[in-house]
N, C-alpha and C positions, 0 to 999 in steps of 0.2 A: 386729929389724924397723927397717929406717932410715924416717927424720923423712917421708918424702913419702909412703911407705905407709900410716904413723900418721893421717897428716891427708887419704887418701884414704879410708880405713876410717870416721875422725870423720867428713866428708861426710855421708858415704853410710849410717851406722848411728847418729850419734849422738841422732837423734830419739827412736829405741830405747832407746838407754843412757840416756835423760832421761829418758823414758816409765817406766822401770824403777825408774830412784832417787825419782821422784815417786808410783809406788807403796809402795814403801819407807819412804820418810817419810812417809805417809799411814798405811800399817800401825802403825808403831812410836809415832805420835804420837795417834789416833782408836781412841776404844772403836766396834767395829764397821764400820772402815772396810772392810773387806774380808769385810762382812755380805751376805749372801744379798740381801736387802733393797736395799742400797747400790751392788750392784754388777750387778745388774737394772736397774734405773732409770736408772744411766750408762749402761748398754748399749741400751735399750730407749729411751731419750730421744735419745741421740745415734747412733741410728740411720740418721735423714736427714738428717744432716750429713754423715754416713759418705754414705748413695747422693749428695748432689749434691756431694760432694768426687770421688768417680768421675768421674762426667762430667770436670770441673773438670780434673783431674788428664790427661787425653786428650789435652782443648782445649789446655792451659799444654805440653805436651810438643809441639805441632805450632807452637808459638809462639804462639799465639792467646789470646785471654781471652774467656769469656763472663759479661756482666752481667745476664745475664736467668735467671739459674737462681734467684733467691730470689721473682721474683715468678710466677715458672711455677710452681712448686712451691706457690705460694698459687695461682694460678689452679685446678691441679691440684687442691688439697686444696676448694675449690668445686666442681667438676663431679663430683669423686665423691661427695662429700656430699650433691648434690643425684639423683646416680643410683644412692645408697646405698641406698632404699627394693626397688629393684628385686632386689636379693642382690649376695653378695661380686662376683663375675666382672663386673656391670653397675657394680659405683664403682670396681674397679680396673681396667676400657676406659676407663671415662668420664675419671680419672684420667691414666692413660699419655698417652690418644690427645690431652687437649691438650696434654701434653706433646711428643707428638711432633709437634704442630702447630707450634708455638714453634720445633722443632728443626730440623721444615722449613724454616723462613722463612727463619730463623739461616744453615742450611747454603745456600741459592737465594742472601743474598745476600752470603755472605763468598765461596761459589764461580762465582756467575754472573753476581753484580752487581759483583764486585769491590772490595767497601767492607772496609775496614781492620773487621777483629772487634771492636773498640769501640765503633765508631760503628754499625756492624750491629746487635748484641746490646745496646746502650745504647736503640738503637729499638724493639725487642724488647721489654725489660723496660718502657718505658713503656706498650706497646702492652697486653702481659700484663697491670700493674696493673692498667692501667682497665678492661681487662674480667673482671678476677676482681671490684671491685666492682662492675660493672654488672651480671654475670650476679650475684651476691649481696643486690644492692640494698642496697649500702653497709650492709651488717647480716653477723652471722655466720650460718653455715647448720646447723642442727641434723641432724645424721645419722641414720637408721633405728636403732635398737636392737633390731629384731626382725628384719632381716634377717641377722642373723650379720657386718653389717660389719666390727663394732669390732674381731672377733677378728683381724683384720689388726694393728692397732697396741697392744692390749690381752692379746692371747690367748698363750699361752704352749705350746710344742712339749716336752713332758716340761717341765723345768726352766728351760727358754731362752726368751728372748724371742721372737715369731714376727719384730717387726722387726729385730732383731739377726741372727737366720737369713738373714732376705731379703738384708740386709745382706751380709754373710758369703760369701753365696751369687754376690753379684755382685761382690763384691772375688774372688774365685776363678775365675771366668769373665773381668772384668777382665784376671788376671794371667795366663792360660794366653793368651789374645788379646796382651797386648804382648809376651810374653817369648818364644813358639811357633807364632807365626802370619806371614806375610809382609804384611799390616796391620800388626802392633804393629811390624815393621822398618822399614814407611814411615811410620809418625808418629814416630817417632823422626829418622828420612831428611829426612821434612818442618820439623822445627826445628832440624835442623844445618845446613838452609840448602834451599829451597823452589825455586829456579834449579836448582841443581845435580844435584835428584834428580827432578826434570822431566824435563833433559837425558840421564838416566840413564836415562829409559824406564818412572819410577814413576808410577802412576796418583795423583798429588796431589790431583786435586781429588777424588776418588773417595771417598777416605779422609779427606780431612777433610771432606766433604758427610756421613759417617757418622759423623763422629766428635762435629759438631754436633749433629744428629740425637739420637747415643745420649745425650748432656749435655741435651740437653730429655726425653728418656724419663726418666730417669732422676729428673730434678729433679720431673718428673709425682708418678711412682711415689713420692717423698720427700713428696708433698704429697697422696697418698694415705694414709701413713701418718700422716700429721700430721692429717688428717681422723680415720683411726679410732680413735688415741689419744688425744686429748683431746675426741670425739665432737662436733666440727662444724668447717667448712667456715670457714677465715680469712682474707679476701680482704687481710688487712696483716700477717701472720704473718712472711712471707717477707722480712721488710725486714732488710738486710743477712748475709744468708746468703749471699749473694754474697763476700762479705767473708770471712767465716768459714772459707767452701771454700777461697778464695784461699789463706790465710792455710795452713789443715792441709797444703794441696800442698808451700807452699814450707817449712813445715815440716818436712815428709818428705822432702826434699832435691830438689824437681822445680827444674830450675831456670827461671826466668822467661821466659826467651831462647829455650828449648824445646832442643828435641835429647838431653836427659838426664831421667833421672824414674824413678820405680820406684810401682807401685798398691800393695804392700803395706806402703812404708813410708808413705805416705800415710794409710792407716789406721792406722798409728803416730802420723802428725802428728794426724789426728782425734780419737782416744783422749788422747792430751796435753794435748791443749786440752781438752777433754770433763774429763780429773782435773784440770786445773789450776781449773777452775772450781770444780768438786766439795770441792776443799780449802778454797777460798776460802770455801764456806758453811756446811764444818765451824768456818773460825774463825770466819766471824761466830755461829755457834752456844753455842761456847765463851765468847764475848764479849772475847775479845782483839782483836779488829779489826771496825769498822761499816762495811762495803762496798755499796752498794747495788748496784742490776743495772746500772747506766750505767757503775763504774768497769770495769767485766766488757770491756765497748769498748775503756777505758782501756788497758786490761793487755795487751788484744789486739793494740792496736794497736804499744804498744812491744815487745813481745813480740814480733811479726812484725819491727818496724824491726830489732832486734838480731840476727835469723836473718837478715836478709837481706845484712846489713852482712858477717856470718861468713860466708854462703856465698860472698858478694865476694872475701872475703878466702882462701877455701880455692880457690873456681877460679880465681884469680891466682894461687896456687901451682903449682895445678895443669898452668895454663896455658904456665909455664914448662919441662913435661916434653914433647918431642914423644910425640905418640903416647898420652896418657894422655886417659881420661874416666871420667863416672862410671859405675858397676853399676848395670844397670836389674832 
């Protein structure tokens, strides 16, 4: 295997081979780390991280960024809570649909209004806050317990988390969409260069008006499940989950620039980040290390710098082969 193969394979899978030595080290070093218990609760917590890295992971492939998925997702996680009383199906509408309100906007005006996706979705997300506290009244919102809501974020399918399912469910539908669909070839089309695949005869705006869109459903439904597993409505929950998504994508080797990306290592980058915490609260358990939940930002944030510096460093290698990209 020569040197350029090596370090396109790294790219493109080392998220995976990380993800695996960090459960590794967590088995051999924690009594229980790989307990029924312990591995529930990562999965079932980091659930909607997982749905608004989805989105996330779309938007960063068409070149775009969206900043409004962490306070949608609180918005979301208000409106179903408060249409939680009514049964399951009425807080997971009342959930989605602001979400796909959000995703409306988002898509009207990176594709109609022509505003750079930052400053669109930067709009968005303030727009979001202030009405997840206004419809909350600057308070958290108590969810029904008699309507069966909870079992959304609480409830369990045989052994499995139901939000891990959901989860699962949408990274699978995700990935048959970009990798077998003539969608997932023009968001691909669309961040190897957005000119060019115009001229080409590709419906660009089309597909990223959808692809906004599904990143607000999406972050909705995240914030439905945030509602029914910790049983109320958090109109400040959402604060920097923006960041978080960001972060698992470009972990998962999406690249920032767009044009390259894969949804299943994404949920590799999600799950890494999700154990690398997870170990972090077995040592402070142990008492060899006192970390509060701020340095958790800390780690993440150098954490990201260092992927991103490496992925620099592998697509200038790469860059150098004609003809070479990454595996989606």
């Amino acid at each position: 295997m020569n040197s350029a193969r090596l370090v396109r394979i790294i790219g493109t899978y080392g998220v995976v081979i990380a993800f695996a030595a960090l459960v590794l080290f967590g088995f051999l070093r924690y009594d229980r780390f790989l307990g029924f218990f312990n591995v529930v609760s990562v999965l079932r917590y980091n659930s909607m991280f997982a749905l608004v890295a989805l989105g996330m992971c779309f938007v960063i492939m068409t070149g775009g960024i969206d900043l409004s998925v962490g306070s949608v997702a609180a918005l979301g996680s208000v409106a179903s809570a408060l249409a939680s009383p009514h049964g399951i199906a009425a807080g997971l509408a009342a959930g989605v649909g602001a979400g796909l309100a959000a995703g409306l906007i988002n898509a009207l005006l990176v594709t109609r209004g022509n505003l750079m996706p930052f400053i669109a979705t930067l709009a968005t997300m303030l727009a979001a806050s202030g009405s997840a506290l206004l419809l909350a009244g600057n308070q958290t919102v108590s969810v029904s317990y008699d309507s069966g809501f909870t079992a959304i974020g609480q409830g369990n399918f045989w052994i499995f988390p139901v939000p891990a399912i959901i989860a699962l469910v949408a990274y699978v539908l995700g990935s048959v969409v970009l990798n077998y669909t003539s969608t997932g070839r023009t968001v691909l089309a669309i961040g190897g260069g957005e000119d060019a695949s115009r001229l080409m005869g590709l419906r660009t705006d089309r597909v990223k008006f959808l692809v906004y869109v599904a990143s607000g459903c999406l972050a909705g439904l995240a914030g439905v499940v945030l509602a029914s597993q910790f049983g109320a409505g958090q109109p400040i929950e959402g604060v920097g989950w923006e960041l978080f998504a960001i972060a698992a994508v470009v972990v998962g080797g999406t690249l920032l620039t767009g044009g390259s990306g894969s949804v299943l290592t994404t949920l590799a980058g999600v799950l890494l980040l999700g154990i690398l915490f997870n170990i972090l609260n077995f040592e402070n358990g142990m008492g060899w290390i006192s970390l509060s939940a701020y340095w958790q930002s800390v780690i993440r944030g150098l954490f990201l710098l260092v992927v991103v510096l490496l992925q620099a460093r592998l697509t200038g290698r790469r860059g150098t082969r004609p003809g070479t990209r990454s595996d989606v």
